[in-house]
C-alpha positions in Angstrom: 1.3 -1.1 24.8 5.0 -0.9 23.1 4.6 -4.2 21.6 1.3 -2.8 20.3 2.7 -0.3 18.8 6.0 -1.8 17.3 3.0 -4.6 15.9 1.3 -1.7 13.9 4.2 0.4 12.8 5.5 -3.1 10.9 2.2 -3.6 9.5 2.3 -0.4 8.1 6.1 -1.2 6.8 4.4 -4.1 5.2 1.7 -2.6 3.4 4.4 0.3 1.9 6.7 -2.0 1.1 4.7 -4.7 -0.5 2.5 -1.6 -2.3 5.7 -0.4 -3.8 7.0 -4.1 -4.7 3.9 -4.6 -6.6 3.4 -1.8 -8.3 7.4 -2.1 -9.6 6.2 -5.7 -10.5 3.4 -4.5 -12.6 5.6 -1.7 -14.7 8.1 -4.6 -15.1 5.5 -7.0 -16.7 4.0 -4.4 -18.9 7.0 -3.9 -20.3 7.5 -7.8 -21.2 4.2 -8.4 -22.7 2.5 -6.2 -24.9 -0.9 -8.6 -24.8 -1.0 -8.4 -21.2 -0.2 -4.7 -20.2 -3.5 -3.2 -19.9 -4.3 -5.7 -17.2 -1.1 -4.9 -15.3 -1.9 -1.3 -16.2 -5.1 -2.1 -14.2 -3.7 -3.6 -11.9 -0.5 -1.3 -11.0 -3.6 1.4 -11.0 -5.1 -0.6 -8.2 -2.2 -1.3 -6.3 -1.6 2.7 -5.8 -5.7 2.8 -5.1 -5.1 0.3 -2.2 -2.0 2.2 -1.1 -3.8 5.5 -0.7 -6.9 4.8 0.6 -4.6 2.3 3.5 -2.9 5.0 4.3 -5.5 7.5 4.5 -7.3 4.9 7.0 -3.9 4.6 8.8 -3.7 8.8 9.0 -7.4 8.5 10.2 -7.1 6.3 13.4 -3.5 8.3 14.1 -6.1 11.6 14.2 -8.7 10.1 16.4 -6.1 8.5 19.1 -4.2 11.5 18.7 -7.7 13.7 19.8 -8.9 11.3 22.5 -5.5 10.3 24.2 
């Protein structure tokens, strides 16, 4: 059950990480080209979309297993 649990807590790590990474990647290409920035506008907008609504999820199952265990 340890391993389990060190499995998710990196996943999560992941997802933060990698959210953060690519949103910084976004503002950084928007900044180099004017003809592309509203789709890395759009798409640094859905990178924080993604973020939130994973970690909402995540603060969803910690509720539930908190409740029932």
């Amino acid at each position: 059950m340890d391993l389990l649990k060190q499995m998710a807590d990196a996943f999560v790590l992941l997802i933060r990480v990698g959210a953060v990474f690519r949103w910084v990647y976004c503002l950084i290409r928007m900044g180099m080209s004017e003809e592309e920035a509203g789709m890395y506008k759009k798409r640094a907008k859905n990178t924080i979309v993604f973020y939130v609504i994973a970690e909402c999820i995540w603060q969803i199952k910690e509720m539930v297993l908190g409740y029932y265990l």
